[in-house]
C-alpha positions as CSV (number, residue, x, y, z in Angstrom):
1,X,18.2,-17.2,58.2
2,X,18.5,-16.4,61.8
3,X,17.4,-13.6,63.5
4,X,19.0,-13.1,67.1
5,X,16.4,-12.0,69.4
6,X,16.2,-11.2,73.4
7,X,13.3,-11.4,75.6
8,X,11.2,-13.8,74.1
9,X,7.9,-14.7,76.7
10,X,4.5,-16.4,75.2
11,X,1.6,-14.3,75.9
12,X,-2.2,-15.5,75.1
13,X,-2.3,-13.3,72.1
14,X,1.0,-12.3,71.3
15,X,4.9,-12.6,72.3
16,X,6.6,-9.8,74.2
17,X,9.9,-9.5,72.4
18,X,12.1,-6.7,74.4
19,X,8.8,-4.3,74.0
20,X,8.0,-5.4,70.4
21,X,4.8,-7.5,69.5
22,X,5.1,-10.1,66.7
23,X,2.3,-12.1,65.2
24,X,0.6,-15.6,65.7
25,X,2.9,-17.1,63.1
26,X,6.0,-15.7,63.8
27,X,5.7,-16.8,67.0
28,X,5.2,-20.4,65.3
29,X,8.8,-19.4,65.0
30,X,10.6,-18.7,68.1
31,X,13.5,-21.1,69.8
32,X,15.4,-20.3,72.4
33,X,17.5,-17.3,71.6
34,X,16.4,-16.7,68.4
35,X,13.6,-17.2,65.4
36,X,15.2,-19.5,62.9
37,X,13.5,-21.9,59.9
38,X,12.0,-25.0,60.3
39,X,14.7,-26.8,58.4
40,X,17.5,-25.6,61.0
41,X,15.8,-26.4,63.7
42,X,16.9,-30.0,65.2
43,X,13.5,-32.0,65.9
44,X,12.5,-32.0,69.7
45,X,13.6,-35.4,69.9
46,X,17.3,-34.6,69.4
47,X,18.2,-32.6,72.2
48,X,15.3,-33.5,74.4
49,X,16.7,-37.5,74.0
50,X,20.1,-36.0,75.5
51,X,18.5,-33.5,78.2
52,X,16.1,-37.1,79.6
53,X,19.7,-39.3,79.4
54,X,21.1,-36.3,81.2
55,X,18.6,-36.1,83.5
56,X,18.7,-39.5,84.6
57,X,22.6,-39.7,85.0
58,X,22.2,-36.4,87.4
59,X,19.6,-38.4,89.6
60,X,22.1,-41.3,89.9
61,X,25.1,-39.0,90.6
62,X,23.3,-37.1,93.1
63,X,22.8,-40.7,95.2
64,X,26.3,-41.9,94.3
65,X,27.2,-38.4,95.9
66,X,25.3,-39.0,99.0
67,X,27.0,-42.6,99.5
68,X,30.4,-41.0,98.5
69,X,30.7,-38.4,101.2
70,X,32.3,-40.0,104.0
71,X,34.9,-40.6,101.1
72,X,35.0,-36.7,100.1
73,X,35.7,-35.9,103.4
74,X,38.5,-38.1,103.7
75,X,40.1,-37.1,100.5
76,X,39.8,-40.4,99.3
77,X,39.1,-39.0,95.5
78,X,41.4,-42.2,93.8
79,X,38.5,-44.5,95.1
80,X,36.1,-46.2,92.5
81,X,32.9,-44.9,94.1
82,X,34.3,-41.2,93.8
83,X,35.7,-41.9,90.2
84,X,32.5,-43.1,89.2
85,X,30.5,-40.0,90.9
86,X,32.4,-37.8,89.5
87,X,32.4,-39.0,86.0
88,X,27.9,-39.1,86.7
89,X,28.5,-35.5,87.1
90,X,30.9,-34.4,84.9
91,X,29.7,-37.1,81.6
92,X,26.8,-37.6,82.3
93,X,24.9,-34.6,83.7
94,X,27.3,-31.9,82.4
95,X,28.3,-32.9,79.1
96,X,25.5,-34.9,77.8
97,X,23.3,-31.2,78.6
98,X,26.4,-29.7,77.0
99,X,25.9,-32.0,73.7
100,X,21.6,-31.5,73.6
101,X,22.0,-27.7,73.8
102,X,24.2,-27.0,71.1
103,X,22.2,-29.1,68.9
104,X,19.3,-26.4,69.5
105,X,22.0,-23.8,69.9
106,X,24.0,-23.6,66.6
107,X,21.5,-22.7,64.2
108,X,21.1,-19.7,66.3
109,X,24.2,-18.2,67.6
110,X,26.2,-19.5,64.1
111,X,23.4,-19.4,61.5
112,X,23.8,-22.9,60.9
113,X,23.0,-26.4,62.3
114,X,25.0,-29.1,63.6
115,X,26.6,-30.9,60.0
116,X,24.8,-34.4,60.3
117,X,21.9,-35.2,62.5
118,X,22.6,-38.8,61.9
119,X,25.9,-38.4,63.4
120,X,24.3,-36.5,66.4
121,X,21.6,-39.7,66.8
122,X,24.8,-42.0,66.5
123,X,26.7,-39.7,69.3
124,X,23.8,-40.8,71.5
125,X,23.5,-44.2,71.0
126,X,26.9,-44.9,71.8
127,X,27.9,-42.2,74.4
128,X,24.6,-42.8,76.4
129,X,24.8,-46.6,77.0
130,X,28.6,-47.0,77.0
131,X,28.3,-44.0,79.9
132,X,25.9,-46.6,81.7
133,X,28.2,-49.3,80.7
134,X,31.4,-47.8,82.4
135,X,29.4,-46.6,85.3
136,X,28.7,-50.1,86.1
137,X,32.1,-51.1,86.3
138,X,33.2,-48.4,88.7
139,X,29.8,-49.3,90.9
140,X,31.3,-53.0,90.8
141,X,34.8,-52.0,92.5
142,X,37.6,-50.8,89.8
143,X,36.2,-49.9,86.2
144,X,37.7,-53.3,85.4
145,X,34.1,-54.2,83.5
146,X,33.7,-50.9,82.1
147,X,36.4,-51.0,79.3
148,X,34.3,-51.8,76.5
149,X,31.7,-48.8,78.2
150,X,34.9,-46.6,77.8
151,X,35.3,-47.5,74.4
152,X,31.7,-46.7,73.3
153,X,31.4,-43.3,75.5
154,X,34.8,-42.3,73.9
155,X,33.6,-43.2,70.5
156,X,30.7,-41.0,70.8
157,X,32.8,-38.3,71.8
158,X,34.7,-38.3,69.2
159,X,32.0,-38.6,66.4
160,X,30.8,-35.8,68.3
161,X,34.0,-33.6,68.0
162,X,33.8,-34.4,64.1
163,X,30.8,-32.9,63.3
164,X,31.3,-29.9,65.7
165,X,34.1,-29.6,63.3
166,X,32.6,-29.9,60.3
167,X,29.4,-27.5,61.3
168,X,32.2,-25.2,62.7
169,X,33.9,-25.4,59.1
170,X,31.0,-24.1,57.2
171,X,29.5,-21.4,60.0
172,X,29.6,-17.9,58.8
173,X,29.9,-16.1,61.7
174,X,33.1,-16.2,63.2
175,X,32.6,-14.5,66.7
176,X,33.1,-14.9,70.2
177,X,31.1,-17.9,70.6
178,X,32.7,-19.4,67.6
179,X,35.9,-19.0,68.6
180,X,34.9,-21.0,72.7
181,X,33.5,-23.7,70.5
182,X,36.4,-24.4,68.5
183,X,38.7,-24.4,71.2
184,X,36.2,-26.7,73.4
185,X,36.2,-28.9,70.8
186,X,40.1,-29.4,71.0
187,X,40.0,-29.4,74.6
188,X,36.9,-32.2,74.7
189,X,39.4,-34.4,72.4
190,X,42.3,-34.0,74.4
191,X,39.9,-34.9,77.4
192,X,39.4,-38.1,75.7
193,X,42.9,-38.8,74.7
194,X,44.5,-38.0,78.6
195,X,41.7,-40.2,79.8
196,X,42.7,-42.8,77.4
197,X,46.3,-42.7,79.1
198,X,44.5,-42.8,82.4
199,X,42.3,-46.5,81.6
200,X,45.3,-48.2,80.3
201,X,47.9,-46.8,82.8
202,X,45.3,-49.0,85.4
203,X,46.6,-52.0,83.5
204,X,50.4,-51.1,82.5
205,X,51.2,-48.5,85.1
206,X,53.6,-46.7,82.6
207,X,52.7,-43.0,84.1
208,X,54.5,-44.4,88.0
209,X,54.5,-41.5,90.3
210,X,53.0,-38.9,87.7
211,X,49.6,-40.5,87.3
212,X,48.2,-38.0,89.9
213,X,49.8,-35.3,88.2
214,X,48.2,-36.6,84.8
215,X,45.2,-36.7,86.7
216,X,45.1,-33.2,87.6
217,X,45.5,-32.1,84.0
218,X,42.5,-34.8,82.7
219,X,40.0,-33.1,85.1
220,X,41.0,-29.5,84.5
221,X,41.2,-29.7,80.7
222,X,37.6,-31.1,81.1
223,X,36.1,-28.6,83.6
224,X,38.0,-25.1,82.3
225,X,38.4,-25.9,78.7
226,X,35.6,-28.6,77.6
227,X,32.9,-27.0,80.4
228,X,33.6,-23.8,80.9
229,X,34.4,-22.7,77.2
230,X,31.4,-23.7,76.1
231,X,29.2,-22.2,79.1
232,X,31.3,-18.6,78.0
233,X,29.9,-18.7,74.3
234,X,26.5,-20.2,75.1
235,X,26.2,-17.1,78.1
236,X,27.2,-14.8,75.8
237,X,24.2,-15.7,74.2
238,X,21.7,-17.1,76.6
239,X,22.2,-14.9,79.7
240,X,20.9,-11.7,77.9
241,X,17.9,-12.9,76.6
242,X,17.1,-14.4,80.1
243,X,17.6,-11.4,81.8
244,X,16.4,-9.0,79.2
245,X,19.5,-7.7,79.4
246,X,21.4,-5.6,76.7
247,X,24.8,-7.1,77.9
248,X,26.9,-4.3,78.0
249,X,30.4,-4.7,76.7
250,X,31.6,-8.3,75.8
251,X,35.2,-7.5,76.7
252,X,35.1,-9.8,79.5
253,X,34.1,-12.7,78.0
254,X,36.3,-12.3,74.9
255,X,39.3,-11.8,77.1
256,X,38.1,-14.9,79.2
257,X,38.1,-17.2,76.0
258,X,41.7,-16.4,75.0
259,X,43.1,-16.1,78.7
260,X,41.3,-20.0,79.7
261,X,42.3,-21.3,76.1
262,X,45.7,-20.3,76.6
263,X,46.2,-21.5,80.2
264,X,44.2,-25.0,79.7
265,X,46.7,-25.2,76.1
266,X,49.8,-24.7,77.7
267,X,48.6,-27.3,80.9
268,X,47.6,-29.9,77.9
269,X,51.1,-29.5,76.6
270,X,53.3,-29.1,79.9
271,X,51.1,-30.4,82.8
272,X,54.6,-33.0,83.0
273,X,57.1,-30.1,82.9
274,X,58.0,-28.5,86.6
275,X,55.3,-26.9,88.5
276,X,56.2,-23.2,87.5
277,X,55.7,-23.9,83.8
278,X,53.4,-27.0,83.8
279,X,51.0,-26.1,86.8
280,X,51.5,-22.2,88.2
281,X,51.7,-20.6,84.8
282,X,48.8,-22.2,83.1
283,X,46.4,-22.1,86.4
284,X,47.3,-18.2,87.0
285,X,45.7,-18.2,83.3
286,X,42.9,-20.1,83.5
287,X,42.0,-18.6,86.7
288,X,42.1,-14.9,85.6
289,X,39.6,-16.4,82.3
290,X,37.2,-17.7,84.9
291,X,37.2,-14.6,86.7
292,X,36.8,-13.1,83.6
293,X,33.9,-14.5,83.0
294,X,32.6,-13.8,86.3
295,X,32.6,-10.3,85.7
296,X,31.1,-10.3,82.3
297,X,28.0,-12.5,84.0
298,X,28.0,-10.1,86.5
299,X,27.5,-7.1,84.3
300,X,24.2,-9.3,82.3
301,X,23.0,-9.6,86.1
302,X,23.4,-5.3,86.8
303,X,22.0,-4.8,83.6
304,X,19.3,-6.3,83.2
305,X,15.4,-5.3,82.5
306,X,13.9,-8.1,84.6
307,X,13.7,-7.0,88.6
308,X,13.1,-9.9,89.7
309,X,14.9,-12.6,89.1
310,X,12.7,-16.0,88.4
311,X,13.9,-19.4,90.3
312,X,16.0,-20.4,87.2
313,X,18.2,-17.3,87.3
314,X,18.5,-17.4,90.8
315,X,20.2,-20.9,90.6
316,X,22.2,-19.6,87.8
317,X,23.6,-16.6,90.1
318,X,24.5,-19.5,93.0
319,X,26.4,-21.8,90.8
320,X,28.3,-19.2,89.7
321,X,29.1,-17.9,93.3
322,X,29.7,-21.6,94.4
323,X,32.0,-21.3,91.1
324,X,33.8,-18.3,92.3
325,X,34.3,-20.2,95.7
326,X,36.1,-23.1,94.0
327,X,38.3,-21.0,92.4
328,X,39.3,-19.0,95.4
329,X,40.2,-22.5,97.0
330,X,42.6,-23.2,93.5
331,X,45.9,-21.3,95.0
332,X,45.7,-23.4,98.6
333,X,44.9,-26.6,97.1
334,X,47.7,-25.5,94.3
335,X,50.3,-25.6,97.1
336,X,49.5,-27.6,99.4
337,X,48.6,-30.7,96.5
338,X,48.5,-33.9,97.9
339,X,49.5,-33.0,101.3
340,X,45.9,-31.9,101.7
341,X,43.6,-34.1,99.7
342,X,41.0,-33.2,101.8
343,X,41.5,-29.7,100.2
344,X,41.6,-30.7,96.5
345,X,38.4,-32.7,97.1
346,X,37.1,-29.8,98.5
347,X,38.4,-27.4,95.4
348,X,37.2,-30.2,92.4
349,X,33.6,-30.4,94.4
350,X,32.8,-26.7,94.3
351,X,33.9,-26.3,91.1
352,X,32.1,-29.5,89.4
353,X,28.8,-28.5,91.7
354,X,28.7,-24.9,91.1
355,X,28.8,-26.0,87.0
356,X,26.0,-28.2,87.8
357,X,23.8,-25.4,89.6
358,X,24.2,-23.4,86.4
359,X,23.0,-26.7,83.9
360,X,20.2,-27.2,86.5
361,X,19.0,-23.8,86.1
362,X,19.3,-23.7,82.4
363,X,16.8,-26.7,82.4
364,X,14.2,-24.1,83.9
365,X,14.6,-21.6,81.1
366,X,15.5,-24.0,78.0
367,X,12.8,-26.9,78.5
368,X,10.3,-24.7,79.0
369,X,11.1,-22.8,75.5
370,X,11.4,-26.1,73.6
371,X,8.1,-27.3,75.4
372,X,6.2,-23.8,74.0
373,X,7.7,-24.1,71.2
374,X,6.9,-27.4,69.7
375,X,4.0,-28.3,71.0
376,X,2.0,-24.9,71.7
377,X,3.5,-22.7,69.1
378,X,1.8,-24.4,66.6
379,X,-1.6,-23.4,68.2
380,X,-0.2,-20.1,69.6
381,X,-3.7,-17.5,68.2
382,X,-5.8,-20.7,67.9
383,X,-6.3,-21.3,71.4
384,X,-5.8,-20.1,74.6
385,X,-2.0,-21.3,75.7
386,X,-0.1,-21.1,78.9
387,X,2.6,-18.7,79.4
388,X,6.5,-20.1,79.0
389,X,6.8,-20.2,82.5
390,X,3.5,-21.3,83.7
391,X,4.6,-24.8,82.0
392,X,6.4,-25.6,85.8
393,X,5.7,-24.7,89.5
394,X,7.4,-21.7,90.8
395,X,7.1,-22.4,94.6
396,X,8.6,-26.1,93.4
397,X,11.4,-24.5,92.0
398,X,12.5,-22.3,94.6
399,X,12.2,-25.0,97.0
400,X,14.1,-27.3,94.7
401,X,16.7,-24.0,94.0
402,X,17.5,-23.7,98.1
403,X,17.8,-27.4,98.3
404,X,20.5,-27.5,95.5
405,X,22.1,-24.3,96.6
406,X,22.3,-25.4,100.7
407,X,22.9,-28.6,99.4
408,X,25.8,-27.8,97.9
409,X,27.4,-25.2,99.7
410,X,26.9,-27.7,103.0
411,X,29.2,-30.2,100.7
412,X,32.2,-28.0,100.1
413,X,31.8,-26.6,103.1
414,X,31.3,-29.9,105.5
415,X,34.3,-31.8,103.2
416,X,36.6,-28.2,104.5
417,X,35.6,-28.5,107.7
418,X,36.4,-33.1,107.7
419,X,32.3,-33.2,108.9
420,X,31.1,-36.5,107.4
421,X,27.7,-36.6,109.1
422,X,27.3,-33.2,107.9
423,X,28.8,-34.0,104.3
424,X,26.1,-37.1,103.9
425,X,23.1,-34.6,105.3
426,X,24.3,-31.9,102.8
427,X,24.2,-34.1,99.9
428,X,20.8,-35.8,100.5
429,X,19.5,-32.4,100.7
430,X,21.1,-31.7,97.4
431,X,20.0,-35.1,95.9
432,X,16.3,-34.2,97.4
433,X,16.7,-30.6,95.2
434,X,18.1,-33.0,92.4
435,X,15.0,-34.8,92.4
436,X,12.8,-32.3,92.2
437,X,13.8,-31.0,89.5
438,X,13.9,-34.1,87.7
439,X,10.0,-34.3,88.9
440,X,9.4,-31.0,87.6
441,X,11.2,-31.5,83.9
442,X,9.3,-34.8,83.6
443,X,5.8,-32.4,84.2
444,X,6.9,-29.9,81.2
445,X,7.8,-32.6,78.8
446,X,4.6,-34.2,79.8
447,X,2.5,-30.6,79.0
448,X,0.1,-30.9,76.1
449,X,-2.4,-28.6,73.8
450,X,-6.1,-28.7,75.7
C-alpha cells in the first residue's frame, strides 16, 4: 500500500520526512510524493523514456519558436511553422511530461498503478515517432507528409486514454485528483477527435468559415481541460510536499475542477452555437477555475515550511504568474477575435509558455527524486550519498530559471507590443534557458553510485 508523505529530502544517514526520521530501508522506499511497493512502482525506464522524448521535443520547440517570432508578432498563427511550434510545445514538451509523470504518479495519489505497462511502452512507441513524423511535415510547408505521423500520435493517445480508464476503473480512492483525471481524460479524447476534424477539413474544407472557430475550441479543450486538469490534481499533490507545505484548505482546487470541467464541457459541446452560449459562457467558466486554482497554489506558496524557495519552485511561481497574465489577456482577445490576431497570439503564447515554465520546473524537483531513488536508494546507509538536490547545479538553475522567465515574458510581451526584433531576442534567450536545462537533466540522469 501507499503511504502519502510530504517533505521527503536524502540526508547521508537518514531522510528528513516533515521532522520525522525513517530508516536506511525505508528510505529504499521513497518516490516522489509517497513510499509505495516495489511492484507499483513503474521501472525508471518508463517515465524517464517519456521525460528524454519530452526533453528533446522542448529543445526543438524552443528553436522552432525562435524562427517563428517574426510570425507571432504578425499574428500569423494559421502558418505551418507556427502550427508546428505550437504542437512541439503543447505534444511534445507538455503532454509527453504529462503522460511520464502519471505513470510514477498513480500508484501514489490513487493507490494504484497505471492498468498495463505494456500498453504504456506501446503509447510511446507510437506517440513518440508519429509526433516526429508529423512534425516533419509541418517543417516541410503544410503537414501534407505528416498524415500517417497523425495517425500514429493519435493512436497513442488513445491507447493512452484506455488504460487511464481502466486504472481509473479500479482506483480506490475517489478524490479530487481522481475526479481532474477522469475528466482530462475525456477532454484529451475530445482533443484528438476535434483535431481529427481539423486534418481532414485541410483536404475537404467541410468546416468553411467556422474552421477558426473550431480551432479555438481544439486548442482550449487541450490547454484548460487536457493541461490544466491534470496540473490541478497532480499540485494538489505535488506542490505540498515541495514546499513542505500543509496545504491549507483544498476548496480552491475542488471548486476549480468542477468550474474548468464544466466550462471546457459545455465549449466541447457548443463552441458552434452563438458566442453567448458557445464562447462567453463556457470561457467566464473556465476562467474563474483557472483562477481558482491560482488561489489554491497561492495558499501552498503562503504556507509553506520552506523560506526559501529553491530554483525549481521559483520557476513554478513564474509560470504560474505568466499563466495568470494569459488569462487576463482572455476577455480582450475574447472580443476583439480575429480583428486582433496579433492579440490572440499574444493570449495562446502566455498561456502555452507559462504551462511550460511550470513542466520545466517540475523537471528540477521530479528527476532529481527518481535519480535518488533508483539508483542511490538502494545504497542509501551503505555509503556516503549526495543530497536530492545536490544531484544538479543550483547557480545553473537559476541562471537557466531567469533565462526562461525573461525569455518568456519578453515573448508575450514583444508579440503585444508588434516588436519582432525584440520577439526573436526574447525567444533565443528563452531557447538558451531551454537548453540549459536540457544540459542539466542529461547530468542527473547521468549521476551514479561512487
Amino acid at each position: 500500500s501507499a503511504v502519502r508523505i510530504i517533505g521527503v529530502e536524502n540526508e547521508s544517514h537518514g531522510a528528513r520526512l516533515a521532522g520525522v526520521r525513517v530508516s536506511s530501508e525505508q528510505r529504499a522506499g521513497v518516490v516522489v510524493g509517497g513510499v509505495a511497493g516495489r511492484a507499483e512502482t513503474p521501472p525508471f525506464l518508463l517515465p524517464g523514456s517519456h521525460f528524454g522524448a519530452a526533453l528533446v521535443f522542448w529543445l526543438v520547440g524552443s528553436v522552432a519558436l525562435v524562427w517563428s517570432a517574426p510570425w507571432l508578432v504578425a499574428g500569423l498563427f494559421p502558418l505551418p511553422g507556427v502550427v508546428g511550434a505550437t504542437h512541439l510545445f503543447t505534444l511534445g514538451w507538455i503532454t509527453t511530461s504529462i503522460l511520464g509523470a502519471l505513470y510514477q504518479f498513480l500508484p501514489v495519489a490513487l493507490g494504484t498503478p497505471i492498468r498495463s505497462r505494456r500498453l504504456a511502452y506501446a503509447t510511446l512507441v507510437l506517440y513518440v515517432p508519429g509526433l516526429a513524423l508529423f512534425e516533419a511535415g509541418w517543417r516541410g510547408g503544410g503537414g501534407g507528409g505528416g498524415g500517417g505521423g497523425a495517425s500514429a500520435f493519435g493512436a497513442g493517445l488513445l491507447v493512452f486514454v484506455g488504460n487511464l480508464a481502466a486504472t481509473l476503473v479500479r482506483a480506490k480512492r475517489r478524490e479530487l485528483t481522481w475526479w481532474a483525471l477522469v475528466w482530462a481524460g475525456f477532454f484529451l479524447l475530445a482533443t484528438v477527435v476535434i483535431g481529427v476534424v481539423l486534418a481532414t477539413n485541410l483536404r475537404w474544407g467541410y468546416l468553411g468559415g467556422g474552421r477558426f472557430g473550431t480551432l479555438g475550441a481544439h486548442l482550449h479543450i487541450a490547454v484548460f481541460g487536457w493541461v490544466l486538469l491534470v496540473m490541478i490534481g497532480v499540485a494538489r499533490h505535488l506542490m505540498p510536499m515541495f514546499l513542505l507545505s500543509d496545504g491549507g484548505r483544498v476548496g480552491p482546487s475542488r471548486l476549480a475542477v468542477a468550474l474548468v470541467a464544466g466550462g471546457v464541457l459545455g465549449l466541447t459541446a457548443l463552441h458552434h452555437l452563438p458566442a453567448l452560449v458557445g464562447r462567453w459562457i463556457p470561457a467566464v467558466l473556465i476562467g474563474a477555475g483557472a483562477a481558482a486554482f491560482l488561489v489554491q497554489a497561492m495558499f501552498f506558496y503562503r504556507r509553506r515550511r520552506r523560506p526559501a524557495l529553491d530554483p525549481g519552485l521559483r520557476l513554478a511561481a513564474v509560470g504560474l504568474v505568466v499563466l495568470a497574465a494569459g488569462l487576463l489577456l482572455g476577455p480582450a482577445a475574447l472580443v476583439r477575435g480575429l480583428a486582433a490576431p496579433r492579440l490572440a497570439t499574444a493570449y495562446v503564447a502566455a498561456l502555452v509558455l507559462g504551462i511550460s515554465l511550470f513542466v520545466a520546473a517540475h523537471y528540477y524537483k521530479i528527476l532529481p527524486f527518481l535519480e535518488w531513488y533508483h539508483r542511490f536508494g538502494p545504497v542509501a546507509g551503505k555509503q556516503p550519498v549526495p543530497r536530492v538536490g545536490e544531484l544538479y547545479g543550483e547557480q545553473p538553475a537559476v541562471l537557466a530559471g531567469a533565462a526562461l522567465s525573461v525569455g518568456a515574458a519578453g515573448l508575450v510581451t514583444a508579440i503585444l507590443a508588434g516588436a519582432p526584433v525584440f520577439a526573436r531576442a526574447a525567444a533565443t534567450l528563452y531557447a538558451a534557458g531551454a537548453a540549459l536545462v536540457v544540459v542539466q537533466m542529461i547530468g542527473i540522469s547521468r549521476r551514479r553510485p561512487a
